[in-house]
PAVODREN-150643 format. One line per 2 residues: for each residue z, y, x of C-alpha. Coordinates in steps of 0.5 Angstrom, whole numbers, plus 500, padded with zeros to 3 digits. Each point is the difference from the previous one (the first is absolute). Layout:
Z Y X  ...
end
This chain:
642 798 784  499 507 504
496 497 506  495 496 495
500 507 496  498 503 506
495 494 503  496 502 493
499 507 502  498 499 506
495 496 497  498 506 495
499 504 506  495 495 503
496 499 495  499 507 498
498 502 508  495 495 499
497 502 495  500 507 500
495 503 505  497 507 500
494 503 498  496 500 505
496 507 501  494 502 504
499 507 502  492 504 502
499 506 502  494 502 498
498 505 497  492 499 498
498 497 493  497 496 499
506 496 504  504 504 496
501 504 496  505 503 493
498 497 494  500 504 493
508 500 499  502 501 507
499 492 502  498 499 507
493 496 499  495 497 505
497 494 505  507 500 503
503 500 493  496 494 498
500 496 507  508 500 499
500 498 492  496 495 503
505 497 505  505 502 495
497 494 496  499 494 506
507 503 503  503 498 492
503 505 501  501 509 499
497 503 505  501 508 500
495 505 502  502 507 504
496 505 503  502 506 503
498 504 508  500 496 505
507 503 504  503 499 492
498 492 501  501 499 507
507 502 498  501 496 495
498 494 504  504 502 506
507 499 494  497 493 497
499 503 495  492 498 499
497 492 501  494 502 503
495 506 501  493 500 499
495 501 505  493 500 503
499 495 505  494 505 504
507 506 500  506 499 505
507 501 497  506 503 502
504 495 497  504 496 505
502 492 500  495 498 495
495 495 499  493 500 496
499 496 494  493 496 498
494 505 499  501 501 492
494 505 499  493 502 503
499 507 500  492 501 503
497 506 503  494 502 495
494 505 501  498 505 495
494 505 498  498 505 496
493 497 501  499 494 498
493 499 504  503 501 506
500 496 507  503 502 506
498 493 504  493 503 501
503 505 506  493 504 501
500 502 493  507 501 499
502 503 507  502 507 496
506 495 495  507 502 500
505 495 499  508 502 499
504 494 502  508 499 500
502 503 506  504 494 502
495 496 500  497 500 507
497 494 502  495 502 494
499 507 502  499 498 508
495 495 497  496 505 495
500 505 505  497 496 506
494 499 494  499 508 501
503 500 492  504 507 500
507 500 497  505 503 496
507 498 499  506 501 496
507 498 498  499 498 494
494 498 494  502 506 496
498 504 505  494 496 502
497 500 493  501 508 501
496 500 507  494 496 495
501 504 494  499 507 505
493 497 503  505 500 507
498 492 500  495 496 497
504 492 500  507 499 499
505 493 502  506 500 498
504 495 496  497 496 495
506 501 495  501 508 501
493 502 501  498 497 492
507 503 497  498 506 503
492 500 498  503 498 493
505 506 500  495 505 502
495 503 496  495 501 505
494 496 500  501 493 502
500 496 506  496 494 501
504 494 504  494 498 505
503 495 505  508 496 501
503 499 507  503 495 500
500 500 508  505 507 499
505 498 495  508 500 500
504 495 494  507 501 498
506 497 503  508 500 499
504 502 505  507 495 500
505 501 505  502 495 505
506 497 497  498 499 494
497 494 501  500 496 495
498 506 495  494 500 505
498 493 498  501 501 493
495 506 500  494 497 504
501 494 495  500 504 494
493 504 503  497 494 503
501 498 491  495 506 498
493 497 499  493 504 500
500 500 494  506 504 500
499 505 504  492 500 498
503 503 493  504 504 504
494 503 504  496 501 493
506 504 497  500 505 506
493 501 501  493 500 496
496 498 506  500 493 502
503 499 507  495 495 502
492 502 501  495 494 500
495 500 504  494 503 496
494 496 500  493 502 504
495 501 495  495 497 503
494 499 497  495 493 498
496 501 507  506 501 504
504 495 498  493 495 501
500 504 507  507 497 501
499 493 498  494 500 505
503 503 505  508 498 502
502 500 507  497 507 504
502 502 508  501 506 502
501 503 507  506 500 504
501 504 506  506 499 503
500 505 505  502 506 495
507 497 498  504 501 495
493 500 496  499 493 503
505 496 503  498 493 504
506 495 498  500 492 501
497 499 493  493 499 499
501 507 496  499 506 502
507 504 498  501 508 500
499 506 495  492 498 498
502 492 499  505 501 496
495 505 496  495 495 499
506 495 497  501 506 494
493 500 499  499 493 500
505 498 494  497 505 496
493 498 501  501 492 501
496 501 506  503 497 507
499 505 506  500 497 507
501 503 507  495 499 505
499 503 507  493 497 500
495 499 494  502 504 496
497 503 493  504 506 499
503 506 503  507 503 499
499 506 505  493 503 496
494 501 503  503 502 507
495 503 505  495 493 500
493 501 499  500 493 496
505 502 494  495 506 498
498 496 495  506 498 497
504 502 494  507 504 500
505 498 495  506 506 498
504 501 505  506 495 500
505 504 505  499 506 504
505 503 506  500 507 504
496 499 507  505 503 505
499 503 507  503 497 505
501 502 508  505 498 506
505 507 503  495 505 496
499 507 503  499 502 492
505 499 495  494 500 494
493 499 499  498 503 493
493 498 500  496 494 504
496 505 503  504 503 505
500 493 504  494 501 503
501 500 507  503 494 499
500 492 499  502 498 494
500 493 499  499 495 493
500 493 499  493 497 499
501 497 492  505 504 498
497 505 495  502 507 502
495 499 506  494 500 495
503 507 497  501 503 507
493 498 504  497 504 493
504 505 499  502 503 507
494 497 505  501 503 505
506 498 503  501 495 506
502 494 497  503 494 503
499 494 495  505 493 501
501 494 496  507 500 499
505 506 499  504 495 505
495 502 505  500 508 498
507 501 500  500 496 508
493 505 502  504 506 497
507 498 504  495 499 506
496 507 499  495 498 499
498 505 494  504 505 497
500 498 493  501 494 495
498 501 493  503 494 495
503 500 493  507 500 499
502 494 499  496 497 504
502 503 506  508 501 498
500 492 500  497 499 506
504 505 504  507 498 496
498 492 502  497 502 506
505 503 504  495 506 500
504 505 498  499 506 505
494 503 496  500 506 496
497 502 494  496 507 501
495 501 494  498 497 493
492 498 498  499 504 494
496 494 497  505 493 498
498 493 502  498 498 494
499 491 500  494 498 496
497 493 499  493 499 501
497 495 497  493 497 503
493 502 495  500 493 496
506 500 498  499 506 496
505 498 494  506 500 504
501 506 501  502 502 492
504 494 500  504 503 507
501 506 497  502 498 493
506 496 504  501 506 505
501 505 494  506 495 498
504 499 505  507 503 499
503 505 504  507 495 501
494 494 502  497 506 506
508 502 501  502 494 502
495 499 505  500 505 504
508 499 499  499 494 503
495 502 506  500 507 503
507 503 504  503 505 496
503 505 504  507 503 496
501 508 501  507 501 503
503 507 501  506 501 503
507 498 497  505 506 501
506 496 497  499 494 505
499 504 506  506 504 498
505 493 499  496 497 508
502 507 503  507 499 496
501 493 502  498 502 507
505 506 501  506 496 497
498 494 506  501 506 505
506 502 497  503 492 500
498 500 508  504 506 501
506 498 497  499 493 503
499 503 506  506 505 499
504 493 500  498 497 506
502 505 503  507 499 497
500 493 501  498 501 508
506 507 501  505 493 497
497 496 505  500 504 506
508 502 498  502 493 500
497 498 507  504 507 504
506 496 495  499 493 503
500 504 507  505 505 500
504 494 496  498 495 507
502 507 505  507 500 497
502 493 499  501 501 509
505 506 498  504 496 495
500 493 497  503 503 493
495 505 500  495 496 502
501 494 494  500 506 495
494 503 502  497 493 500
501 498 494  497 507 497
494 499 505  499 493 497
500 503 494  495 506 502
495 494 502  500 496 494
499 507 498  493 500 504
498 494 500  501 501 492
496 506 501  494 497 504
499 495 496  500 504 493
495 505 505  495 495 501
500 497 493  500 506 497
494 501 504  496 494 498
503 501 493  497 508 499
493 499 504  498 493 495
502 505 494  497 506 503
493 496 501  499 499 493
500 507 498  495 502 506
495 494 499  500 503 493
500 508 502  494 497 505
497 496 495  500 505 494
497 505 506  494 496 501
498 499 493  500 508 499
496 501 507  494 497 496
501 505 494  497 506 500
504 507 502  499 506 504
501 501 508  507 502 499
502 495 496  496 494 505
505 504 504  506 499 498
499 493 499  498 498 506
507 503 503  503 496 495
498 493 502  500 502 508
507 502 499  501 494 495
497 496 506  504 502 506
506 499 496  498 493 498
498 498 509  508 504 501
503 494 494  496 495 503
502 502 508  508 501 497
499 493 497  498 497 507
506 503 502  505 498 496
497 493 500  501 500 507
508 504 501  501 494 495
498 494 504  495 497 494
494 503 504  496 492 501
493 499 504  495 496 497
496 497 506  493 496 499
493 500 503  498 507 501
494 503 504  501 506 504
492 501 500  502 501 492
506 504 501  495 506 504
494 498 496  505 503 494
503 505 503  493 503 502
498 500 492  507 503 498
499 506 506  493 501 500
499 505 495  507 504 502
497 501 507  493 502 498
504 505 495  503 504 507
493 498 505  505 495 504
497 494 504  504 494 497
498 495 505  503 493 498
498 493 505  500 494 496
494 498 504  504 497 506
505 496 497  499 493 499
499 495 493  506 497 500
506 502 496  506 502 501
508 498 495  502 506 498
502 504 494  493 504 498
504 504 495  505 504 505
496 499 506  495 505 496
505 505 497  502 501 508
493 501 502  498 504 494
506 504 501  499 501 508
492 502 498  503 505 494
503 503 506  495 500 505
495 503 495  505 506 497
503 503 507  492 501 502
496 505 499  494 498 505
498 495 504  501 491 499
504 496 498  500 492 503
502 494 497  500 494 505
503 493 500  501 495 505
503 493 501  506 500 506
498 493 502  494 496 497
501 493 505  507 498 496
504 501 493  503 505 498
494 504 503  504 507 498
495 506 497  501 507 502
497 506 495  499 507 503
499 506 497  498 506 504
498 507 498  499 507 503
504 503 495  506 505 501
505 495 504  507 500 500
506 503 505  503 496 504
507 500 498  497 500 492
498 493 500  506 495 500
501 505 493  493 498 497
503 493 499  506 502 496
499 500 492  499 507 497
499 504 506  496 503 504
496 504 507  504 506 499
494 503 504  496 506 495
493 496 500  504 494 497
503 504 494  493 503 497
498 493 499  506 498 495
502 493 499  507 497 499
501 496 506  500 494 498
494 496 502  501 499 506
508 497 499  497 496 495
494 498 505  506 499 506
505 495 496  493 497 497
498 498 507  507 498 502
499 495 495  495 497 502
503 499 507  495 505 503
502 508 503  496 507 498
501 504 506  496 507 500
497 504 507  497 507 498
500 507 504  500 507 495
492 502 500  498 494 502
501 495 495  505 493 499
499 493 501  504 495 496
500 493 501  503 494 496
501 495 504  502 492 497
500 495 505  503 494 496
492 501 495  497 493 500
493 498 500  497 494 496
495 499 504  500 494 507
497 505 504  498 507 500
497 501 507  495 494 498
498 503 494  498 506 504
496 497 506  494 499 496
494 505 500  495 501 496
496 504 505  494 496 501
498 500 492  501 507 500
496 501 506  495 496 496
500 503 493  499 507 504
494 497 503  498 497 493
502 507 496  498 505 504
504 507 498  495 505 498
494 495 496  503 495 495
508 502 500  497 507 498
495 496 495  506 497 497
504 506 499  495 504 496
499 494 496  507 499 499
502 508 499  494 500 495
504 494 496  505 505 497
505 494 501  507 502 503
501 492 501  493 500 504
502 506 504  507 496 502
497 494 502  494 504 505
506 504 502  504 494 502
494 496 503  498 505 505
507 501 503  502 493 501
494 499 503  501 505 505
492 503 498  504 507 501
499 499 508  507 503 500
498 507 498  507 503 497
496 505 495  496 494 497
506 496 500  504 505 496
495 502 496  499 493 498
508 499 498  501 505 496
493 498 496  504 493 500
506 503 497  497 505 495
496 494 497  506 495 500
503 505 495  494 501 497
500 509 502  493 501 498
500 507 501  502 498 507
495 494 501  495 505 497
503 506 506  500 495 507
494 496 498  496 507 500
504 500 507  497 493 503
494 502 498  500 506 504
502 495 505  495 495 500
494 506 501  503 502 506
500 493 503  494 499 497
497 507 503  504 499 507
497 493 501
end
């Protein structure tokens, strides 16, 4: 009986705990109404209010509202005491775990003016409008400013009604909701809403946390539930003002609409040397700024406007400076942009008015539209005229004139797509580019009809696409508190490798006793037996001590320098991302000892890695077919620079050696060499490094290979290089130590070598500089025979072109040809031609003058291309003038 009384209660207990639940509770921590607000008896009323009743009603369920500071709810939702928070989908949050519900509510940017005739997409006329925008909506204020449209923000709508109000600003946006309840509240006059924008918008969402999944699912089914027409009543509760804008009508009258009919399709000029205004694409259409115009125009008028690079009736870019389009008809201007003045290394920071360039060429492009205002307005400066912004940017990099004049848009995409970004901007034309339509004569009434539609494009129409075709650039300023965390999390790392180093030591002193242990435990077990087998056995136990402890050193080792990578590839990474921010020379400063630091500690990690990886036996080669000529070929590129920087010769034979590869494993074998050319070029001050290869035996397999790397640098003493090859030491001369280092690379470089069934050996006098070679008899090469491969010559040819091509007519023709192309690529090509060929005749300034022009257009250097190219000239007169 006992047991089926308690079977029933039991069974009580489980029917109330299913159906018993808790309310569910949502919080918000807003603080604006309309969203919400204190109704009459002290009632908390609102959006939130209504959307949360809402789910209450598809949940079947209570669901409880709660408003209160944002660090009182987070509080609560850390207890569990809240189901989920509303949120907006534009703000990050600082809640953790979570997911985001189904959108529940759009909540749009809206435009608003005290004049209600008043329209800002005519720029010229309006160019003195002030605007007040949310400060946390960058993208639009980027996109407003790049339109030359002066902006004020604020923080919050009450406060941008006030800049309004106070004649501070002219056009506010701001929240749709807030803006109408405050207009509605305030007393003054009355705000006109002129435009939504549905491009800017946020929309309500609930944050639910990550283990309530089910009550997750349940939430997104109860939004999806909620109809339009629900959420229309819920709109038209809150505000007066519609949320949607139709487009108006045009008012076009009987002869127009006839005009229309009549006339349906309609070509315009498209130049697609003036990007982004017009880009060329695959399609038979033209894209860019002016195309996706013309695309408003025609769905306001019925009118379809095509792209032609040909016959054509009208044209976008106005009349220009051609005498033929005197006759034409303007229509208002559809888009006006700032004509900057561009130059390449400046002596002059600014230039206040055009007129202070004369003396000097200034280029503009043929069609563009700032060339007519410039040839009327100031006629007596010396102009350049191209046809393409492609060309002026590569005339102003080449010096062929001083200035390039362009208008922001045009010039900022071209440079930003281009890779042309070395130039600067070093004044501002007083007068914008202002980009009418001309419309030919006899079609007379198209031009009330284009100006009627211009007037109605709205300002989200023209804001989207300039969003979509023009390169906004983000103002940054310097990040304080991430600089502070970079250099905290740096000083931690070298208080890390301190204490890491501090138990190395330890590790290393355990080490050392127990060797001496085990030799005076062999010493005396001669004197006594019984003394030796105690001693014995605590040296075996020292032994163990140390193999213990050496392998805890290396893996410790491995450990630490894969842990410690993270962080500086960080430090690193977050360093260069602040090196493109705007700061001062003292702060460039600092930031640049932090990544140098950051840098050399990340080679000392990775040389540690090596060399744990060696001590533990895991180190394993990865032959495969390498050719040496690439190696050297490499290493010229990697060093060139560097030597240039401390005016070294840095000689490098790759030319002698054959085509044939050879096995071995790429990766270490250029660690060595790199090490070995490190060093030649740190410890010399002047002079040459020579880096040369040769092949042991080129009639048989394995051929062997022998790379030498001499220099004329400080040299080594006698009785110091047996110690150079040990790990962390180094030369105990004066001159070594001013160098710094860790005495790593060349230890690492030895045992690499090793591996590689090879030997490094050094030969170096102090003063007079030092030879290392790396000898690897067991190298293979994969081809039959070298010696073969090297017996054909190509003398005769060369003696025939020579004949065919004499040096100081044609080839000189060609060069002026190719240096007039402004092409890197050409300059590479003519470079390589004349070498190969052997037209330099042996001439070793022609020869270096031709392989550094080489090396600066293969890295695409154009200030260097431009620099060595001024030299080559030089040269070719001279030889033109002996001659």
């Amino acid at each position: 009986m006992k047991g089926h009384l308690f079977l029933l209660f039991l069974l009580l207990i489980t029917i109330m705990n299913i159906y018993s639940s808790d309310d569910l509770i949502l919080g918000s921590f807003s603080s604006y109404a309309p969203y919400v607000e204190s109704g009459a008896q002290g009632d908390l009323r609102g959006i939130e209010k209504d959307i949360a009743e809402l789910i209450s009603e598809k949940l079947g369920e209570t669901v409880g509202y709660r408003n209160d500071s944002w660090q009182n709810i987070l509080s609560q939702w850390n207890d569990n005491e809240l189901s989920g928070i509303f949120i907006f989908s534009n703000t990050p949050s600082q809640v953790n775990d979570f997911k985001r519900s189904r959108e529940i509510f759009d909540l749009p940017l809206a435009v608003f003016s005290l004049n209600p005739d008043i329209g800002f997409r005519d720029f010229q006329k309006y160019k003195d409008i002030r605007v007040a925008v949310p400060e946390q909506f960058g993208n639009l204020i980027d996109n407003l400013e790049s339109q030359n449209i002066k902006i004020e923000t604020f923080s919050d709508e009450a406060e941008g009604l006030k800049m309004v109000y106070s004649s501070k600003a002219d056009i506010i946006i701001g929240d749709l909701y807030r803006l109408d309840y405050l207009t509605r509240k305030n007393s003054e006059e009355k705000l006109y809403l002129m435009e939504i924008l549905d491009s800017y918008k946020s929309t309500y969402t609930l944050a639910v946390s990550d283990e309530n999944k089910k009550l997750f699912q349940r939430l997104n089914e109860a939004i999806s539930e909620i109809s339009q027409n629900e959420k229309d009543r819920l709109r038209r509760k809150w505000a007066e003002l519609p949320l949607t804008m139709s487009e108006k009508q045009q008012d076009f009258d009987d002869n127009e609409l006839l005009w229309i009919e009549d006339h349906r399709n309609i070509s315009y000029a498209a130049d697609f040397k003036l990007p982004p205004l017009f880009i060329d694409s695959d399609s038979e259409s033209a894209t860019g700024i002016i195309p996706d115009i013309f695309s408003l125009i025609s769905q306001k008028t019925g009118i379809s406007f095509i792209s032609s690079s040909t016959d054509s009736v009208l044209h976008p870019l106005g009349i220009g400076s051609n005498i033929e389009f005197k006759d034409y008809l303007l229509t208002e201007p559809y888009f006006s942009v700032p004509n900057l003045i561009l130059a390449r290394n400046p002596k002059r920071t600014y230039f206040n008015n055009p007129s202070e360039l004369a003396g000097h060429t200034v280029i503009l492009v043929d069609t563009h539209p700032v060339r007519f205002y410039m040839e009327n307005t100031y006629p007596d400066l010396d102009y350049l005229i191209v046809d393409s912004v492609e060309t002026a940017y590569k005339s102003l990099l080449l010096s062929r004139a001083d200035f390039f004049i362009c208008d922001m848009i045009t010039a900022g995409y071209y440079g930003s797509s281009s890779g042309f970004n070395q130039l600067d901007m070093v004044g501002e034309i007083e007068e914008n580019s202002q980009f009418q339509i001309a419309v030919p004569p006899e079609y007379a009434e198209l031009v009330s009809i284009l100006n009627k539609a211009l007037s109605e494009i709205q300002l989200s129409e023209l804001s989207s696409i300039m969003q979509r075709w023009t390169v906004v650039r983000e103002k940054r300023i310097v990040d304080y508190r991430l600089l502070g965390q970079i250099l905290t999390v740096f000083i931690v790392i070298i208080l890390v490798i301190l204490i890491w180093n501090q138990k190395l030591k330890q590790e290393i002193q355990v080490r050392m006793e127990s060797e001496i242990a085990l030799k005076l435990s062999e010493h005396k077990s001669r004197e006594a037996e019984e003394h030796s087998r105690s001693a014995r056995k605590r040296a075996e136990k020292l032994a163990v001590l140390a193999e213990s402890a050496s392998q805890a050193k290396s893996q410790f080792l491995a450990n630490m320098s894969h842990e410690i990578r993270t962080p500086l590839n960080s430090i690193i990474g977050f360093t260069e991302l602040l090196e493109s921010s705007t700061m001062d020379d003292s702060q460039n400063q600092y930031l640049t000892s932090v990544k140098t630091s950051a840098e050399v500690l990340l080679m000392l990690i990775n040389d540690i890695l090596d060399l744990s990886k060696i001590e533990a036996g895991k180190m394993e080669l990865d032959s495969s077919p390498v050719s040496i000529k690439k190696i050297l070929n490499d290493m010229k590129v990697i060093f060139s620079q560097k030597a240039e920087e401390k005016k070294l010769d840095l000689i490098i034979d790759a030319d002698s050696l054959p085509e044939t590869e050879f096995i071995l494993d790429a990766l270490r074998l250029e660690q060595v060499l790199i090490n070995l050319i490190a060093n030649a070029l740190k410890f010399t001050e002047k002079g040459s490094i020579q880096v040369r290869a040769s092949v042991l035996n080129r009639e048989s397999s394995p051929c062997g290979l022998v790379f030498v790397v001499e220099d004329s640098g400080i040299g080594i003493v006698q009785d110091q290089i047996d110690r150079i090859f040990n790990m962390f030491e180094q030369s105990e001369n004066q001159d070594t130590r001013k160098f710094g280092g860790t005495g790593l690379g060349l230890g690492i470089s030895s045992r690499l070598v090793h591996l590689m069934g090879g030997t490094l050996s050094v030969e170096s006098k102090p003063g007079l500089g030092s030879r290392f070679m790396v000898n690897l008899p067991n190298a293979e090469c994969t081809g039959s025979s070298i010696a073969s491969s090297e017996g054909e010559s190509s003398l005769p040819e060369k003696a025939s072109l020579m004949e065919k091509y004499p040096f100081s007519d044609k080839t000189c023709t060609l060069w002026n040809e190719v240096r007039d192309s402004g092409d890197p690529d050409a300059i590479g090509q003519f470079c390589t031609f004349i070498l190969e060929n052997d037209y330099s005749n042996g001439d070793e300034s022609l020869m270096s003058i031709l392989k550094k022009l080489k090396n600066a257009a293969e890295s695409f250097d154009l200030s260097k291309i431009i620099d060595l190219s001024s030299v080559l000239d030089n040269y070719f007169q001279e030889e033109t003038h002996n001659e």
